[in-house]
mmCIF file of the C-alpha atoms, coordinates in Angstrom:
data_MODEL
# 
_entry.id   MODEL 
# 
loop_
_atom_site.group_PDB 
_atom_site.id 
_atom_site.type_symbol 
_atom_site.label_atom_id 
_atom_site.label_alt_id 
_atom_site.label_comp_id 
_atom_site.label_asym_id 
_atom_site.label_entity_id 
_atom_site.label_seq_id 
_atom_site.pdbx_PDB_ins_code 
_atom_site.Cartn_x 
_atom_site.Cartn_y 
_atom_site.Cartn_z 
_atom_site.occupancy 
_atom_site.B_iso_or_equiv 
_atom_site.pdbx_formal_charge 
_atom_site.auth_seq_id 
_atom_site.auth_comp_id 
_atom_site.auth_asym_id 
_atom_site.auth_atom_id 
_atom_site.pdbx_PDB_model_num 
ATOM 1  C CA . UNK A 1 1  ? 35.271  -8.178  4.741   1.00 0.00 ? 1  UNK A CA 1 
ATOM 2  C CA . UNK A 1 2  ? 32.565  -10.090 3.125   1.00 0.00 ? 2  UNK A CA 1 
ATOM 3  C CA . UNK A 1 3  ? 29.536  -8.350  1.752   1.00 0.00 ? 3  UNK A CA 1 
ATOM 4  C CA . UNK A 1 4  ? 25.836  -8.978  3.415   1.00 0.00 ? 4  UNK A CA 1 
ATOM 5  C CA . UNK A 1 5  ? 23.607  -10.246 1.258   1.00 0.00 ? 5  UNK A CA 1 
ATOM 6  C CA . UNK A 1 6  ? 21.154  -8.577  -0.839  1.00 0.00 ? 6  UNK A CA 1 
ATOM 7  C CA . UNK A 1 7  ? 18.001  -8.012  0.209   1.00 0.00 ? 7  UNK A CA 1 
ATOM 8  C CA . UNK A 1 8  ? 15.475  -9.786  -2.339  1.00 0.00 ? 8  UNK A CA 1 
ATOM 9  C CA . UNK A 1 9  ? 13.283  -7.147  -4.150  1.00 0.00 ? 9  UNK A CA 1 
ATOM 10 C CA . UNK A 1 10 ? 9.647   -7.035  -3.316  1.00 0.00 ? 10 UNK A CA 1 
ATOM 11 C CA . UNK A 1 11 ? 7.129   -9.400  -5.311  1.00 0.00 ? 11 UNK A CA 1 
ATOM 12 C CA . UNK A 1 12 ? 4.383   -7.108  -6.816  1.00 0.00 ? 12 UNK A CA 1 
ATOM 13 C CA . UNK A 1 13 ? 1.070   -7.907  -5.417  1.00 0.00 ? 13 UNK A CA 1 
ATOM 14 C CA . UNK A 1 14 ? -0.833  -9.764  -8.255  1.00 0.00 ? 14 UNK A CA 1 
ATOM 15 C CA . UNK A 1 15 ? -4.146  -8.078  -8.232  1.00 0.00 ? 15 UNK A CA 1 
ATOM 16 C CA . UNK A 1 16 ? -5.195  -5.138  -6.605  1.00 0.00 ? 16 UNK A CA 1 
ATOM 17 C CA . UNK A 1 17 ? -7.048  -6.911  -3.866  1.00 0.00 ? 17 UNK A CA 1 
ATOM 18 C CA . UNK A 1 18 ? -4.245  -8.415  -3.085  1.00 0.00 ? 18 UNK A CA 1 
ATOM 19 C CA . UNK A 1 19 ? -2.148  -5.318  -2.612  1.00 0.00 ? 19 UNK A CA 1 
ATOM 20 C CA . UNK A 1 20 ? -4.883  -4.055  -0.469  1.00 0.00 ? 20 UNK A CA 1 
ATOM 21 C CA . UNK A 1 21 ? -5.100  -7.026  1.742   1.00 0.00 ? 21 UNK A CA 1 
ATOM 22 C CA . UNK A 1 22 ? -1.373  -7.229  2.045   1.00 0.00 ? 22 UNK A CA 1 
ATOM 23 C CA . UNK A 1 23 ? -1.491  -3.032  3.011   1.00 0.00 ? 23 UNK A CA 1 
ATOM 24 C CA . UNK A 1 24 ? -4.327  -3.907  5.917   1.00 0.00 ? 24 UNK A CA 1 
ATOM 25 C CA . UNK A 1 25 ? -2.331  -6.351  7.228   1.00 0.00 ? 25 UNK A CA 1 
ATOM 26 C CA . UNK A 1 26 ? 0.720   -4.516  7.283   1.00 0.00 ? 26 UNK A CA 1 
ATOM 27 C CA . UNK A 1 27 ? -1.004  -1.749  8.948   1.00 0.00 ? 27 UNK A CA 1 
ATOM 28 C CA . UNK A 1 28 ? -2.376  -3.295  11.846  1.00 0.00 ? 28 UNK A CA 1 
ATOM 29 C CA . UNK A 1 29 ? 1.025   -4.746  12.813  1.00 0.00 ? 29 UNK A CA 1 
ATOM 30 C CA . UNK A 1 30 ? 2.510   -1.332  12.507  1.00 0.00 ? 30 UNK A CA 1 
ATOM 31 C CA . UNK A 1 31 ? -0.464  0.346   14.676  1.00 0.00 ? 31 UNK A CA 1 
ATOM 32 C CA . UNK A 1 32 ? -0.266  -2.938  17.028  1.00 0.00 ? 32 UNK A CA 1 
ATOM 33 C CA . UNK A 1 33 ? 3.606   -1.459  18.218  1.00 0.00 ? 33 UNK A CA 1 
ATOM 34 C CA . UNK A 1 34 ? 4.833   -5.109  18.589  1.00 0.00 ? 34 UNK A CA 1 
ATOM 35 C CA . UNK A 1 35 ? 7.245   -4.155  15.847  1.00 0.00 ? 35 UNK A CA 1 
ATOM 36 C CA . UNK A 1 36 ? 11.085  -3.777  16.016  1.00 0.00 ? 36 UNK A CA 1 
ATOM 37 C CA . UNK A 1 37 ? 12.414  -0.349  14.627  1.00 0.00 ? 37 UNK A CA 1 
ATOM 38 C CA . UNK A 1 38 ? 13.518  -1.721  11.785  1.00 0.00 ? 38 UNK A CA 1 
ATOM 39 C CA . UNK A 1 39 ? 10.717  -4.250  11.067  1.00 0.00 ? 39 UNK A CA 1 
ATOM 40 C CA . UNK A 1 40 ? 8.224   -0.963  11.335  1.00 0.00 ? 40 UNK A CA 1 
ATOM 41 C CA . UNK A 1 41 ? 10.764  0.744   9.141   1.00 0.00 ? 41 UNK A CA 1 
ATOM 42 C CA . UNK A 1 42 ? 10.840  -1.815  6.205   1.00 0.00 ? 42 UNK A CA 1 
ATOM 43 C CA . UNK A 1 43 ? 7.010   -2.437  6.723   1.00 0.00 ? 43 UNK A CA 1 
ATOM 44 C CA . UNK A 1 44 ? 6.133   1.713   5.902   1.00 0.00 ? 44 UNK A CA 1 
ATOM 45 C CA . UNK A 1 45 ? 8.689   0.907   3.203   1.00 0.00 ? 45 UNK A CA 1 
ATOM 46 C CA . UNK A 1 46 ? 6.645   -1.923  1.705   1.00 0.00 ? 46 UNK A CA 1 
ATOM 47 C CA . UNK A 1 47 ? 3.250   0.223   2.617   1.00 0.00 ? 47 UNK A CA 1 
ATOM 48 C CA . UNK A 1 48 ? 4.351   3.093   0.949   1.00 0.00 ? 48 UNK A CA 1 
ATOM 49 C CA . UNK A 1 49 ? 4.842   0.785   -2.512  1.00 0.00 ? 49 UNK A CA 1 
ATOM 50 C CA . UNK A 1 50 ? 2.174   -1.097  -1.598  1.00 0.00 ? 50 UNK A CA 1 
ATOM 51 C CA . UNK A 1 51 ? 0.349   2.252   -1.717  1.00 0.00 ? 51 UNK A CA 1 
ATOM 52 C CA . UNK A 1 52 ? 1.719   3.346   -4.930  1.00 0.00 ? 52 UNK A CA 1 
ATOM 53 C CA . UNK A 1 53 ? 0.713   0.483   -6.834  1.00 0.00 ? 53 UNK A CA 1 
ATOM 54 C CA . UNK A 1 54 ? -3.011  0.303   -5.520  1.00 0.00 ? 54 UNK A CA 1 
ATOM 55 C CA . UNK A 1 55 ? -3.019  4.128   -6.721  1.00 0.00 ? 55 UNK A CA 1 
ATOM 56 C CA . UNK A 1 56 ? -1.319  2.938   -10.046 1.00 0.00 ? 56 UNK A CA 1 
ATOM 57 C CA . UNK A 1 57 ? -4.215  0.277   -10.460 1.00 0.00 ? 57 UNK A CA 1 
ATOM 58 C CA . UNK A 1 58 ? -6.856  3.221   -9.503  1.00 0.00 ? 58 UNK A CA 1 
ATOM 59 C CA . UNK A 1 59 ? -5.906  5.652   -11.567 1.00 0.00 ? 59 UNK A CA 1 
ATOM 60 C CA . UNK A 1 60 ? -5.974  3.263   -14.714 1.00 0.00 ? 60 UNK A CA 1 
ATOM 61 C CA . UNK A 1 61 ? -9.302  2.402   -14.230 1.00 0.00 ? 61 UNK A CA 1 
ATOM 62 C CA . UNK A 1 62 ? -10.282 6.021   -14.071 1.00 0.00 ? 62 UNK A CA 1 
ATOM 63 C CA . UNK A 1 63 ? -8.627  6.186   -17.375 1.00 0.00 ? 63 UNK A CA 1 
ATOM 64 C CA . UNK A 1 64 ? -10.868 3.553   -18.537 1.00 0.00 ? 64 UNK A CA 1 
ATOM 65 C CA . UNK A 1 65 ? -13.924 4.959   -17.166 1.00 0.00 ? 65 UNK A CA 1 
ATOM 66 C CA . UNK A 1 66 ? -12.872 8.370   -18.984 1.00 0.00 ? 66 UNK A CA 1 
ATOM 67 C CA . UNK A 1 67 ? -12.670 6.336   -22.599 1.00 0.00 ? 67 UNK A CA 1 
ATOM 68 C CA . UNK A 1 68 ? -15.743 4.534   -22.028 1.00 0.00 ? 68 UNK A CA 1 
ATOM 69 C CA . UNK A 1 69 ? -17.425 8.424   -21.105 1.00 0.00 ? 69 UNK A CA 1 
ATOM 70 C CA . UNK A 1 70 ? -16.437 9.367   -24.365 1.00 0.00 ? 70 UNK A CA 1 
ATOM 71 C CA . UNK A 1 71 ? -13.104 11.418  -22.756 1.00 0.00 ? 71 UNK A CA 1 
ATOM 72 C CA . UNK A 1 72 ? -14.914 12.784  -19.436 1.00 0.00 ? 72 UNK A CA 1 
ATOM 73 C CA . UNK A 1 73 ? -15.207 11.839  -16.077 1.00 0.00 ? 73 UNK A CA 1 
ATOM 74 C CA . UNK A 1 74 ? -18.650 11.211  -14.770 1.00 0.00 ? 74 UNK A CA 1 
ATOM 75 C CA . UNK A 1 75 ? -20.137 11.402  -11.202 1.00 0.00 ? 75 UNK A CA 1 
ATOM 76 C CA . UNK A 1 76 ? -21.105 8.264   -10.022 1.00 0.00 ? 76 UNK A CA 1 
ATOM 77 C CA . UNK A 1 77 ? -24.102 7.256   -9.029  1.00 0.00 ? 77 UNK A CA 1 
ATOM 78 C CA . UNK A 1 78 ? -26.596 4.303   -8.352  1.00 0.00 ? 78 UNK A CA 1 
ATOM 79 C CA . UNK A 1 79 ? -29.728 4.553   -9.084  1.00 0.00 ? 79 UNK A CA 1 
# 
């Protein structure tokens, strides 16, 4: 019996804006409930990475922020 074929993996978002525009979308189709089962299914999938990698992106500019503090994390603000 033959094999189906592979899903391709995911392409990573490019920039973080990208991810997050890409996450919107995805959301509002979800919320709209026009979605098969399995469409909503493999779109929380893709969310959920999408997710992960905007948190990735995050959390490495934190780091950044902490080096450029001289190792702690300041409060922002605008003044």
């Amino acid at each position: 019996m033959p094999k189906a074929p592979a899903a391709a993996a995911p392409v990573e978002p490019a920039t973080y804006e990208a991810a997050l525009e890409e996450l919107e979308q995805l959301i509002e189709r979800i919320e709209s409930g026009q979605m098969p089962l399995e469409q909503m299914l493999a779109g929380y999938q893709r969310g959920a990475t999408l997710l992960a990698f905007c948190r990735a992106r995050l959390d490495a500019v934190q780091d950044q922020i902490k080096v450029l503090d001289e190792g702690k994390l300041q409060a922002w603000t605008q003044e």
